[in-house]
C-alpha positions in Angstrom: -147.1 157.4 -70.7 -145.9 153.8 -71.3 -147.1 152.1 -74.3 -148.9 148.9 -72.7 -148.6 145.4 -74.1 -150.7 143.1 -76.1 -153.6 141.8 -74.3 -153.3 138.4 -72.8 -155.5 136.2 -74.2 -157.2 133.5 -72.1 -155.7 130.1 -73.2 -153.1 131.6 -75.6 -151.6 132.9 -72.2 -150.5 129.2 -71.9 -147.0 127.6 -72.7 -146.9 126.0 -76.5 -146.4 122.1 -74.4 -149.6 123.0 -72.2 -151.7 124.5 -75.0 -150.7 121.6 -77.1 -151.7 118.9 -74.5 -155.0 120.8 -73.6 -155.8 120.5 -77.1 -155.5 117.3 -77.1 -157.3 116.4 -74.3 -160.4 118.3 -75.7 -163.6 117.6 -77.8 -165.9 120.1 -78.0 -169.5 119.3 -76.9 -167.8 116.9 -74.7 -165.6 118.2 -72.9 -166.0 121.1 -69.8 -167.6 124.5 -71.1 -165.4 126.3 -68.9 -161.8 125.0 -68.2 -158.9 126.0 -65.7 -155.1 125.4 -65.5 -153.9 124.7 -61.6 -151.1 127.5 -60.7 -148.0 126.4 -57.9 -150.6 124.9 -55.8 -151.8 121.6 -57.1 -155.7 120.8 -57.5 -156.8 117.6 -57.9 -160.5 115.8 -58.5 -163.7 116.3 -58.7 -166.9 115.7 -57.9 -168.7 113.3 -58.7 -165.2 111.4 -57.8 -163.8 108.4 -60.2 -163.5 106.1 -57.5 -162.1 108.9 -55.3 -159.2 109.1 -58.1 -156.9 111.8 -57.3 -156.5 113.1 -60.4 -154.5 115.9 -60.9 -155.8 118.8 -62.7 -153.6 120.3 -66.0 -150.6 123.0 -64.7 -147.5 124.5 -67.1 -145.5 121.8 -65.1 -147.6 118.9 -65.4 -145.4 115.4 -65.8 -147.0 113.6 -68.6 -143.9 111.4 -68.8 -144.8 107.4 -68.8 -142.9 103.8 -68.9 -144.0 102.2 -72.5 -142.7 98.7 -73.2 -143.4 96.0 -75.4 -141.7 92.1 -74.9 -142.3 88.6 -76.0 -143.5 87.0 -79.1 -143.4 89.1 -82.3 -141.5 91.9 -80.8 -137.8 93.1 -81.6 -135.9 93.8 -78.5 -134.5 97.1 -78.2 -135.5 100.8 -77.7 -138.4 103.1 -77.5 -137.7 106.5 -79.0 -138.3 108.9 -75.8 -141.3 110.9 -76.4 -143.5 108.2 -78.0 -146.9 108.5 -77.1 -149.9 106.1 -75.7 -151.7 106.7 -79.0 -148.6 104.8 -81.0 -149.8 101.5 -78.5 -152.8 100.0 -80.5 -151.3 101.1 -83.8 -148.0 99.3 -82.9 -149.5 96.2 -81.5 -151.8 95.7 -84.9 -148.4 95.5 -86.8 -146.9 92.8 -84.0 -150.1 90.6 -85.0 -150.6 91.7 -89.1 -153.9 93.6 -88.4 -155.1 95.7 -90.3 -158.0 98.0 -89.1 -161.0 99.1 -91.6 -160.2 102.8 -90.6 -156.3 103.2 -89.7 -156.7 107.4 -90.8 -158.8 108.4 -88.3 -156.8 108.5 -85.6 -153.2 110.0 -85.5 -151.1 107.2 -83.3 -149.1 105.6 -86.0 -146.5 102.3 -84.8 -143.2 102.4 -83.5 -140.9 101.5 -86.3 -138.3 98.2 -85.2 -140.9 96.9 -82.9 -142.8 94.6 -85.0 -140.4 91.4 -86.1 -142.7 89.8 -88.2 -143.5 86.2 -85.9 -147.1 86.9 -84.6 -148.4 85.7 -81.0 -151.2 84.4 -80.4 -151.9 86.1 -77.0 -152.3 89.9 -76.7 -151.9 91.3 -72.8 -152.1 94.6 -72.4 -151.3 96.2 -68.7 -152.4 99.5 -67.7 -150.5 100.7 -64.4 -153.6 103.2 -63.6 -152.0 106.4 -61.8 -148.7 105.6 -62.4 -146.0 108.0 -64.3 -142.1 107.8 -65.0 -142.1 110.2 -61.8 -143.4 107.2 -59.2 -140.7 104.8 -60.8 -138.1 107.7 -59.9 -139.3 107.7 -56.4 -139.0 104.5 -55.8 -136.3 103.1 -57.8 -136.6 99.7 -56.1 -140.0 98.7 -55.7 -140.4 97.4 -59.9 -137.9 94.6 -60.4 -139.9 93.3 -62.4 -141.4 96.4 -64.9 -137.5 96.8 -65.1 -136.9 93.5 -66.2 -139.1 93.8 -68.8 -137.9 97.3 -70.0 -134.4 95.6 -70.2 -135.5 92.3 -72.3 -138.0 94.1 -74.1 -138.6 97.2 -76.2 -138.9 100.0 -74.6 -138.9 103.8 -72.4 -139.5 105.2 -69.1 -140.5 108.6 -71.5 -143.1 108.1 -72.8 -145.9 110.1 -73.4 -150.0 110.5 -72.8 -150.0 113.0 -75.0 -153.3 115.1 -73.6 -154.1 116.5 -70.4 -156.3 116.1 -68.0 -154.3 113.1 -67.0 -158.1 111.5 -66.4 -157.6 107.4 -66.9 -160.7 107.2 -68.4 -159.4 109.8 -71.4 -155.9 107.8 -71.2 -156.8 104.3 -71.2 -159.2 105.1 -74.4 -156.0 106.7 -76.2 -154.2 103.0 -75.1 -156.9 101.0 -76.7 -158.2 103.3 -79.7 -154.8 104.8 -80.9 -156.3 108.2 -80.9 -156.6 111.1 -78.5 -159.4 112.1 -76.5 -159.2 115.4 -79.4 -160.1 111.9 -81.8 -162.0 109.7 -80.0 -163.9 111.7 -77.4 -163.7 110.4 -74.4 -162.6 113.0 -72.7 -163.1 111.9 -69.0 -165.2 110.6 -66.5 -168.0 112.8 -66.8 -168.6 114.4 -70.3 -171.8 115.2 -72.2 -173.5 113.2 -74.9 -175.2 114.3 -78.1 -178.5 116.0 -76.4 -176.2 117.7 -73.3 -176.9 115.7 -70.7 -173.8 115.0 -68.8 -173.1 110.9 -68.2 -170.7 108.7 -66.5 -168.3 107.4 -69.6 -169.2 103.7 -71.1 -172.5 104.6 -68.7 -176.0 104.5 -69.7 -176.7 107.6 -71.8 -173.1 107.9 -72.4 -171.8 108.7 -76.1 -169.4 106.0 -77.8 -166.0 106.5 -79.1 -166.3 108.7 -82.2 -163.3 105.6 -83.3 -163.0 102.2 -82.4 -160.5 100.1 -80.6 -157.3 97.8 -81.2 -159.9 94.6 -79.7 -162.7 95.9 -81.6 -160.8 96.0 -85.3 -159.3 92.6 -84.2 -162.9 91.1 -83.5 -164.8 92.7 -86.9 -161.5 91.9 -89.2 -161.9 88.1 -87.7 -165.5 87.5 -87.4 -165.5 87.8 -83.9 -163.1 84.7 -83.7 -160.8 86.1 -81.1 -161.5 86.2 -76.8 -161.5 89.4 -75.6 -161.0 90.1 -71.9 -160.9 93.1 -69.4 -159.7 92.9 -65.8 -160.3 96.7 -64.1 -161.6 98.4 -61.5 -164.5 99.8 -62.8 -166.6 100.3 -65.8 -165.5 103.3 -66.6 -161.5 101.7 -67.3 -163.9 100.2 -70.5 -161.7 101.9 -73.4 -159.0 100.0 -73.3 -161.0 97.3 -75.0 -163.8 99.0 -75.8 -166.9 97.0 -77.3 -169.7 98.7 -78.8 -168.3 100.3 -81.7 -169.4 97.6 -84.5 -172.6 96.5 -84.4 -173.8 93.1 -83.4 -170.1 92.6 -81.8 -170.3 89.6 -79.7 -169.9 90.3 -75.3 -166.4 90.5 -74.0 -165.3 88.4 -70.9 -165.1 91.6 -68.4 -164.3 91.0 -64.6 -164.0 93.7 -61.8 -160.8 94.1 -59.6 -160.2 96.9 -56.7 -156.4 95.2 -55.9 -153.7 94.3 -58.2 -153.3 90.9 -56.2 -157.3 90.5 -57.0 -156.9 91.9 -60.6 -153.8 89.0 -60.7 -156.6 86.4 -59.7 -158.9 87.1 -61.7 -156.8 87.3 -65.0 -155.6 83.7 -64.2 -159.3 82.6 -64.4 -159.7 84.5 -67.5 -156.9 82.8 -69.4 -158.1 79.5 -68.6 -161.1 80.1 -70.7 -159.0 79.5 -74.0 -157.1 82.8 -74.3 -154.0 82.1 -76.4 -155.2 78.4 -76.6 -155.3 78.2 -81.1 -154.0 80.4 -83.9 -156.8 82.9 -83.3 -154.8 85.9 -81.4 -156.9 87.3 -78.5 -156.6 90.0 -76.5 -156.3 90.1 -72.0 -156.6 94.0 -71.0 -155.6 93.9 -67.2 -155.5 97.7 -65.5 -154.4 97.7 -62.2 -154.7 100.4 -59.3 -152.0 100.5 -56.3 -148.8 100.8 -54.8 -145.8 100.9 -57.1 -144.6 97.1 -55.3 -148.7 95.7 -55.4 -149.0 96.6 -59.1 -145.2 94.9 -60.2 -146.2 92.0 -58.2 -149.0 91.2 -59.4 -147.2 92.0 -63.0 -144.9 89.2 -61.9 -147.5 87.0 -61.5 -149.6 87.5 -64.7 -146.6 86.8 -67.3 -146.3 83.2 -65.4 -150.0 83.0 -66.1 -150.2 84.6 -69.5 -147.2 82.5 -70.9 -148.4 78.9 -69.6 -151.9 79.7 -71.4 -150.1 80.7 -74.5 -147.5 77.8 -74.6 -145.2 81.1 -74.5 -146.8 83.0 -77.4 -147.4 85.8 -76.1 -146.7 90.0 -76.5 -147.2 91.9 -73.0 -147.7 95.4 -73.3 -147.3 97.4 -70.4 -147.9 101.7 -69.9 -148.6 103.8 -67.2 -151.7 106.4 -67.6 -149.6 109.1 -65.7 -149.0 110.2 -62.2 -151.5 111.2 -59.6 -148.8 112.0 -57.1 -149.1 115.6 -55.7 -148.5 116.9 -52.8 -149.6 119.7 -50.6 -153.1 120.2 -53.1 -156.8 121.6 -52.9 -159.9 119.7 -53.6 -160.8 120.2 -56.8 -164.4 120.4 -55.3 -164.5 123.2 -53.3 -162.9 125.4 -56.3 -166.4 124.3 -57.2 -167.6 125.6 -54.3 -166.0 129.3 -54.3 -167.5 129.7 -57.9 -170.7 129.0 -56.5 -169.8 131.4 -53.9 -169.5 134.3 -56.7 -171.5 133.5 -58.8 -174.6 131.2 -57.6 -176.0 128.3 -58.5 -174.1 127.7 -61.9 -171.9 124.5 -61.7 -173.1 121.3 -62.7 -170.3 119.3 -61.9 -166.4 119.5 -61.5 -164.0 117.6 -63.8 -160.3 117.6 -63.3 -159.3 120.9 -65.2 -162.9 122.4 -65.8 -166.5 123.3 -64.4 -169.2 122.0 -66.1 -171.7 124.9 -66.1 -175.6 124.3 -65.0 -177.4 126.3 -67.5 -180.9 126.7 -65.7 -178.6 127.7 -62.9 -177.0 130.7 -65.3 -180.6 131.2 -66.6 -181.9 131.7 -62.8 -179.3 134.3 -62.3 -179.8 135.8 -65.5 -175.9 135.6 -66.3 -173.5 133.8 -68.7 -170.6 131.8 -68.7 -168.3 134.5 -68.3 -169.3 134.8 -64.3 -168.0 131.2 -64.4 -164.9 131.8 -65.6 -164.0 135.1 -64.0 -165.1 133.0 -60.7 -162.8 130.4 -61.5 -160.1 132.5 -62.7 -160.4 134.4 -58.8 -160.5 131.3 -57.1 -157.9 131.4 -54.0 -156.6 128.8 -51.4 -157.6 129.5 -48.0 -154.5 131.5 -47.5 -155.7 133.7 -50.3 -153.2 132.5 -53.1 -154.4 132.4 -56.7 -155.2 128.7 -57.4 -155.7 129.3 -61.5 -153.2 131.4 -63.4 -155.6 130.9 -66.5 -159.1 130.1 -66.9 -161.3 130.1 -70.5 -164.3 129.3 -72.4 -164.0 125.7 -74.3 -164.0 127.8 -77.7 -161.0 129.4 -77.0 -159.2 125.6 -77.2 -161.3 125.0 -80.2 -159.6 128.2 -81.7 -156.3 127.8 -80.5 -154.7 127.9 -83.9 -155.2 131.4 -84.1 -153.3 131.7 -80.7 
């Protein structure tokens, strides 16, 4: 009789690069209690829905590869090592403009050496290019004169990295502004629980803070809440780039909503004219756009006119990508909620992109535990009856990955 192998572990089953990502998408008590990883046929959202984001849910092939570049005042022209991470963002830009946060150990970003060259601006303006990875730029080589322009003049790479899966812009834009991963600053998505269980929208009433605070946040407690802050985005819960509730009695940021990149454009304009860049106080414009490849460079265009006639031309533009929602041929991620349900009754209390938030009166009423949930999700099919998961686990099993 053949000797049989090892056991397969759930999780540990998983590439090193995905396990590693995973991991630092996570925060336990946050995060899903029961998580998936999408096999050859994509999944993508959720429900409740970000704004009917499609985002992808965490595979052994996701692209996590993102365009990362820094240009104007205060920055070195020349290259972006390939690989740096969204986390190295805020810690970078606090050495383009002498900061120096009360806290720079507890997160693990650390700055891109050679960027910083020592003249600091006065204007900060960070762009977020919300569902957009290195993988749209390849498709359509021509539609970003202008991101390409900048990547030539500037500092900078087309691959770069978010670091952490799910590729959730809630999770990623709070990596841009805090330095940290969602692992470090735990928000992990749209939907994740706060400290009595209850799940809540992110930067929502109810919801838990950062566990660190942001670039804008440092800037405003080191400075006595001196500076102008400012947030252009499409919803509240695009909030961690800037952040603001971290220190106490921090003074209300100058936040305005935008659905287009032509509106988000607009409104930035209007913003500036309230004194951003206007004295020797640096401030900080966070402008995250959703659209088109061609909408979002345009409207790019557009806001470095505007930026650099508030400034007098002191300014440092930061632009990244939060990674790529492009897939094709995929399932809703909602009715793999739907087949556990199916199996194993009234047990899910929401889906996330890459997990299953488990309903525990529901378990209770059905007198089971988790592990229903995750052998459902583990046998969830297409309607073809192809495997959609080739590994599903319990959130410890990420919290004890080192043992892997």
């Amino acid at each position: 009789m053949a000797a049989s192998g090892p056991p397969t572990l759930p999780f540990c089953s998983l590439p090193d690069r995905t396990r590693g990502l995973i991991a630092a998408g996570f925060r336990d008590g946050r995060s899903p209690e029961v998580l998936g990883v999408a096999g050859e046929i994509p999944i993508v959202g959720g429900e409740p829905s970000r704004d009917e984001t499609p985002t992808p849910w965490p595979s052994t092939t996701s692209d996590v590869r993102v365009p990362i570049v820094f240009v104007g005042s205060g920055v070195r022209p020349g290259s972006v090592p390939d690989g740096s991470g969204l986390s190295q963002i805020a810690p970078t830009i606090a050495e383009v403009i002498g900061l120096r946060p009360r806290f720079p150990d507890v997160r693990s970003g650390r700055a891109i050496a050679g960027i910083a060259s020592g003249s600091s601006p006065r204007l900060v303006v960070e762009v977020a290019l919300e569902g957009l990875g290195t993988g749209d730029l390849e498709a359509e080589p021509t539609a970003w004169p202008t991101l390409r322009g900048l990547l030539e003049e500037g500092a900078g790479t087309t691959l770069g990295t978010t670091g952490s899966l799910p590729l959730d812009p809630t999770a990623v834009l709070t990596t841009i502004g805090t330095g940290g991963l969602p692992s470090e600053h735990g928000i992990t998505g749209t939907l994740l629980r706060n400290e009595t269980g209850a799940l809540t929208s992110a930067w929502g009433a109810g919801a838990p803070l950062p566990v660190i605070s942001t670039l804008a946040e440092d800037l405003d407690d080191s400075m006595g809440e001196q500076p102008l802050v400012g947030l252009v985005a499409p919803g509240r819960a695009d909030r961690g780039i800037v952040g603001g509730a971290w220190y106490l009695e921090h003074d209300r940021d100058l936040v305005a909503r935008a659905p287009s990149p032509s509106e988000a454009a607009r409104l930035a304009a209007t913003l500036l004219e309230r004194g951003f860049g206007g004295d020797g106080v640096p401030d900080v414009l966070a402008v995250v756009m959703q659209g088109d490849v061609a909408a979002m460079d345009a409207a790019l265009r557009r806001l470095i006119v505007e930026a650099g006639r508030a400034s007098g031309g002191s300014v440092v533009f930061v632009v990244a990508g939060t990674g790529s929602w492009a897939v094709g041929g995929s399932v809703d991620g909602t009715s793999v909620g739907d087949r556990v349900e199916e199996i194993a009754g009234p047990v899910v209390e929401a889906v996330v992109p890459g997990g299953i938030y488990v309903d525990l009166p529901g378990l209770l009423s059905v007198g089971a535990s988790r592990e229903i949930v995750r052998g459902a999700l583990a046998g969830a099919r297409d309607p073809q009856g192809s495997p959609l998961i080739v590994d599903a686990f319990h959130s410890y099993a990420v919290s004890l990955a080192r043992y892997c």
